[in-house]
Backbone as CSV, one residue per row, in Angstrom:
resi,resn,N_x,N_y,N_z,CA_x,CA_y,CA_z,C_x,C_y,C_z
1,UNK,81.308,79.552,108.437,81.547,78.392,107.603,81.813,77.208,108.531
2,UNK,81.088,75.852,108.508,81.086,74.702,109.183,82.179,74.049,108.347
3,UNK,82.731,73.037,109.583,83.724,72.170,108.724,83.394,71.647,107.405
4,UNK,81.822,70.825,107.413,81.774,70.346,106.165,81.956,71.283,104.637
5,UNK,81.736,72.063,105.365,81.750,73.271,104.387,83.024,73.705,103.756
6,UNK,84.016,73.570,104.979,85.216,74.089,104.850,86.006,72.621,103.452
7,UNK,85.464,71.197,104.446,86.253,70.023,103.579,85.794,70.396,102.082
8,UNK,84.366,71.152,101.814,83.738,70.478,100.329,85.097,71.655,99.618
9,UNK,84.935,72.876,99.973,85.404,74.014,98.990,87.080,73.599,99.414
10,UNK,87.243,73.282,100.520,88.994,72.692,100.401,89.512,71.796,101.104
11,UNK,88.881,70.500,100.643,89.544,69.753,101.168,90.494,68.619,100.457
12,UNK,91.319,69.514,99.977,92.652,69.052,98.798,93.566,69.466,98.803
13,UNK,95.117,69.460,98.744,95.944,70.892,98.571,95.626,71.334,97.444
14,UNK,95.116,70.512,96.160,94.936,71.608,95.125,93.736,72.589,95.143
15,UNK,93.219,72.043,95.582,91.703,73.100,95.999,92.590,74.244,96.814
16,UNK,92.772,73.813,97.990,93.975,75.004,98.835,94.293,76.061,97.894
17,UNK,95.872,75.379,96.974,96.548,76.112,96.279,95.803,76.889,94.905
18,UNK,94.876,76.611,94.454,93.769,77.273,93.556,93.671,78.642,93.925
19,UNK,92.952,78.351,95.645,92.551,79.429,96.613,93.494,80.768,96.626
20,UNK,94.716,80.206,97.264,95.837,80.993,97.358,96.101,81.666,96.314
21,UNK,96.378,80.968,94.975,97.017,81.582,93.833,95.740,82.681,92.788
22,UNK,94.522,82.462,93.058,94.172,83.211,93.265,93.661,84.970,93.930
23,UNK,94.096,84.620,95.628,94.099,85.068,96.433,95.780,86.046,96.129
24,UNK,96.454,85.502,96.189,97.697,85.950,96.157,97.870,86.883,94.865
25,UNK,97.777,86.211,93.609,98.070,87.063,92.067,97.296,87.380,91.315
26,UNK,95.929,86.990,92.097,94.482,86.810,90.793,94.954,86.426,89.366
27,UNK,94.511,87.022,88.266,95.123,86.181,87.079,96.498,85.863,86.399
28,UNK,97.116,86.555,87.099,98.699,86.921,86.781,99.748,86.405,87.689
29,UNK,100.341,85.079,87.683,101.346,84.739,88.651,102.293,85.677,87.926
30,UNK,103.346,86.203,89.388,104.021,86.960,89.364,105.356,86.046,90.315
31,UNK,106.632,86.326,89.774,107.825,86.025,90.439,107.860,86.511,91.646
32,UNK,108.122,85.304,92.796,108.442,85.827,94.410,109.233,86.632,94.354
33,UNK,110.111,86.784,93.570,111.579,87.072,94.317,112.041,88.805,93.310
34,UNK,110.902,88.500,91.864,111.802,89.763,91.368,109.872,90.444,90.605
35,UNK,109.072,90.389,90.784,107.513,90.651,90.589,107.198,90.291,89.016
36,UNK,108.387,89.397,88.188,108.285,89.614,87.454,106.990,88.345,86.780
37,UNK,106.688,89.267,85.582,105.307,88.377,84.694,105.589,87.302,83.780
38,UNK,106.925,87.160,83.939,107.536,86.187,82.769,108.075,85.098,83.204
39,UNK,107.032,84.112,83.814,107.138,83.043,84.243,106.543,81.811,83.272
40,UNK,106.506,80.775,83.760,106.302,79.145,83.128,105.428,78.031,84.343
41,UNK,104.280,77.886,83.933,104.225,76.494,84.793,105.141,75.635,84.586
42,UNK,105.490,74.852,85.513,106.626,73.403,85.382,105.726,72.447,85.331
43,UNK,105.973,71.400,84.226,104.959,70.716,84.312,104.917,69.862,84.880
44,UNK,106.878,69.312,85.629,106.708,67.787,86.450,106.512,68.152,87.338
45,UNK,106.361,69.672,88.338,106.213,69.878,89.362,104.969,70.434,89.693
46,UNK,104.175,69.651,90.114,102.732,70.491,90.539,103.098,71.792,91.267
47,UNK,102.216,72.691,90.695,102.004,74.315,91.565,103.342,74.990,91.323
48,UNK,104.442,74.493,90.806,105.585,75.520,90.542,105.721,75.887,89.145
49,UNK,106.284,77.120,89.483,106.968,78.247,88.111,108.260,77.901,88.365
50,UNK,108.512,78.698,86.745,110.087,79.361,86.531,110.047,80.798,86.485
51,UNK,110.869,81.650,86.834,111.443,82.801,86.353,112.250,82.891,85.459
52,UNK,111.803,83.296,84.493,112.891,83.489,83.135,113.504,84.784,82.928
53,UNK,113.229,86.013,84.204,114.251,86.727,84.277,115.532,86.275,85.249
54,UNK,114.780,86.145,86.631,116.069,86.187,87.793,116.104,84.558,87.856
55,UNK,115.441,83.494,86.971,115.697,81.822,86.877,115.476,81.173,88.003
56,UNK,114.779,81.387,88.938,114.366,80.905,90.222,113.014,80.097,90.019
57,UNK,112.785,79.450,90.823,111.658,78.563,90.743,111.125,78.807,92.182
58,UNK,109.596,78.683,91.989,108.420,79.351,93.225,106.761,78.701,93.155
59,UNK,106.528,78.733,93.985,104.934,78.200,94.087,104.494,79.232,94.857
60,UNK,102.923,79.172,95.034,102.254,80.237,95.686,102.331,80.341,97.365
61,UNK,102.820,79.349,97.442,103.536,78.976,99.232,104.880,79.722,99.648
62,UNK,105.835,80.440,98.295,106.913,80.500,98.241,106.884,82.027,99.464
63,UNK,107.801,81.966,100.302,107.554,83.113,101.105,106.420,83.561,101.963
64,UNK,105.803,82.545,102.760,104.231,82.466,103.837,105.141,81.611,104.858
65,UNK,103.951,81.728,105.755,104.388,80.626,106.680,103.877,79.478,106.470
66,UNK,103.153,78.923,104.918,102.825,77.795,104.306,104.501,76.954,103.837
67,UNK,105.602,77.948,103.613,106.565,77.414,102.938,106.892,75.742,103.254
68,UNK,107.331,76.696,105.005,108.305,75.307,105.639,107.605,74.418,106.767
69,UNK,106.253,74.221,106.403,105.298,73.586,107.340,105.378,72.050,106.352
70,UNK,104.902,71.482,107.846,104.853,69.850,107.297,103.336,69.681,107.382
71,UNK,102.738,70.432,107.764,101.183,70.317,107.460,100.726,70.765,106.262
72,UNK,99.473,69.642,105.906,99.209,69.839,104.650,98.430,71.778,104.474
73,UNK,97.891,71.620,103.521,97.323,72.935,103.252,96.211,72.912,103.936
74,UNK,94.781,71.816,103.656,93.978,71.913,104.383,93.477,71.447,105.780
75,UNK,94.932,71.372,106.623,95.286,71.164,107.457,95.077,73.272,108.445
76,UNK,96.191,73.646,107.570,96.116,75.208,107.632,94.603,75.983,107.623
77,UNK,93.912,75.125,107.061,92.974,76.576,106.098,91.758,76.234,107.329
78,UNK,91.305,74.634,107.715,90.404,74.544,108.859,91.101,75.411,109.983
79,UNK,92.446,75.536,109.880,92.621,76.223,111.556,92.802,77.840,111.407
80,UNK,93.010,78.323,110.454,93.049,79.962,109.888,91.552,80.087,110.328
81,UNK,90.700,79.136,109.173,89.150,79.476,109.606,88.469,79.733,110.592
82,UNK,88.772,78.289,111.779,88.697,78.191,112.906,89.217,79.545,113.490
83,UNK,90.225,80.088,113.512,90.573,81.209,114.312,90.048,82.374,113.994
84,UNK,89.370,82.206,112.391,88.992,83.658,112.130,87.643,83.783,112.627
85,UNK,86.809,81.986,112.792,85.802,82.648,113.932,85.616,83.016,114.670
86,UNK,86.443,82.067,115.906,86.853,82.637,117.086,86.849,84.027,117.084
87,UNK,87.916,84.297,116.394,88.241,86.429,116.756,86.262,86.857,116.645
88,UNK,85.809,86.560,115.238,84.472,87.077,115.459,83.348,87.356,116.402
89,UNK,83.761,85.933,117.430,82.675,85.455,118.421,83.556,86.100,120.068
90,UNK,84.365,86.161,119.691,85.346,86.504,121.041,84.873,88.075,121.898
91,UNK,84.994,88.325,122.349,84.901,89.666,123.324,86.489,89.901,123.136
92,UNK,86.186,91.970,122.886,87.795,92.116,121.797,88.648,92.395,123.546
93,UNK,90.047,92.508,122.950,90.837,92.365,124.381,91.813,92.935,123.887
94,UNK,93.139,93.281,124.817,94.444,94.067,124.127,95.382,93.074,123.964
95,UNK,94.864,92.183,124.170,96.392,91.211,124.022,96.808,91.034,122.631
96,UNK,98.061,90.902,121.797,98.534,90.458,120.625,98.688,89.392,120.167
97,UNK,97.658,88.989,119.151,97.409,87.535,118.576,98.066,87.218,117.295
98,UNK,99.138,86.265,117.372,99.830,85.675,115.856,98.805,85.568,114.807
99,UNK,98.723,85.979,114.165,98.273,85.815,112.766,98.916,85.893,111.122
100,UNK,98.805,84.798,110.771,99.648,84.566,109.737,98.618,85.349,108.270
101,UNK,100.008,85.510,107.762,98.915,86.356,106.560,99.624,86.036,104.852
102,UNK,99.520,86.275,103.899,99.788,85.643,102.436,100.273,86.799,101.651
103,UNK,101.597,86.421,101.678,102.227,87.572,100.350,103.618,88.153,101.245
104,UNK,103.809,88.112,102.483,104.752,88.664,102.983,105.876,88.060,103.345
105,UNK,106.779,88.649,103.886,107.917,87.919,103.709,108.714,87.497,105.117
106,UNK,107.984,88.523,105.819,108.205,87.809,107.223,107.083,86.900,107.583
107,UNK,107.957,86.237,108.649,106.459,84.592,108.925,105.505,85.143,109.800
108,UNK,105.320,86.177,110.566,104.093,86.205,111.508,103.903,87.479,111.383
109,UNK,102.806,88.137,111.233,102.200,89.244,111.857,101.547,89.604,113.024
110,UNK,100.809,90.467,113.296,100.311,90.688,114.739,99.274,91.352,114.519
111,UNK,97.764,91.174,115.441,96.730,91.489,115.211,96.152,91.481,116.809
112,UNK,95.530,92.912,116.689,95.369,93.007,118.469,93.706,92.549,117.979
113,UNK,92.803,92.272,119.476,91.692,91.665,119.396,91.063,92.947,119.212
114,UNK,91.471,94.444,119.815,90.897,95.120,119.889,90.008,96.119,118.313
115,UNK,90.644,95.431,117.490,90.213,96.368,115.861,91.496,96.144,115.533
116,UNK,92.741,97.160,116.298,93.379,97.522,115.368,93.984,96.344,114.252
117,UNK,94.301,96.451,113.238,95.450,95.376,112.370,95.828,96.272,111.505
118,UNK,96.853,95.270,110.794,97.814,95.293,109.670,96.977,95.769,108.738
119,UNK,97.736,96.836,108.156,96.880,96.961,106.278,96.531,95.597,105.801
120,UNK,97.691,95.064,105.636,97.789,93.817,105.098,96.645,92.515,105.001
121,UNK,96.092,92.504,106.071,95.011,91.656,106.673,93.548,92.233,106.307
122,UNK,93.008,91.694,105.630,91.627,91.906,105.839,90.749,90.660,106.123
123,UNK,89.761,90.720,107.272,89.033,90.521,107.880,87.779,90.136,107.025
124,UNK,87.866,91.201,105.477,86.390,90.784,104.600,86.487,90.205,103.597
125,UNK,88.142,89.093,103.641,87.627,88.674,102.223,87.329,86.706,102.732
126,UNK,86.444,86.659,101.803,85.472,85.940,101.710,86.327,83.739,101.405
127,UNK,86.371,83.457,102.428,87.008,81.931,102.319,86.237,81.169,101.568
């Protein structure tokens, strides 16, 4: 995927956050904090819920290393991309490469060049 490519399909945070909340819950937002299905869009707040069990409020950023970044979203998504070519085009190696990943609760994972990774990570789904 070429940049222009990357700006047309996201170059918005809401395009971004579409992506994600997709990516993250497919049709069903689910509560960060308790999995629960009994949530609310907010309507003055773009991209956030309520929990109307445990009453917490969350967006699809809630718990990534998207949370507490001052970069926008499609700020993130050209350089995720960017790196996920790289790994493609690279000659594999043993060293351990940061890679950030969506849904977890710690901020970094780890991904050797060599194959191995995280369950968590897949490599085939489609940006």
């Amino acid at each position: 995927m070429n940049l222009i490519q990357i700006q047309k399909k996201y170059g918005n945070n809401e395009k971004c956050r579409a992506y994600l909340e997709k990516l993250r819950w497919g049709k069903t937002v689910k509560c960060t904090k308790c999995n629960s299905t009994n949530v609310v869009k907010l309507k003055k707040q773009v991209g956030r819920y309520h929990c109307n069990v445990c009453k917490t409020t969350f967006s699809v950023i809630s718990d990534t290393i998207f949370e507490e970044s001052r970069l926008p979203l499609p700020t993130w998504f050209n350089g995720v991309i960017a790196y996920a070519d790289d790994m493609k085009q690279s000659e594999p190696k043993d060293e351990i490469i940061p890679l950030p990943y969506i849904g977890r609760t710690e901020r970094y994972g780890g991904m050797k060049r060599s194959g191995e990774r995280d369950a968590n990570v897949s490599t085939d789904t489609e940006l």
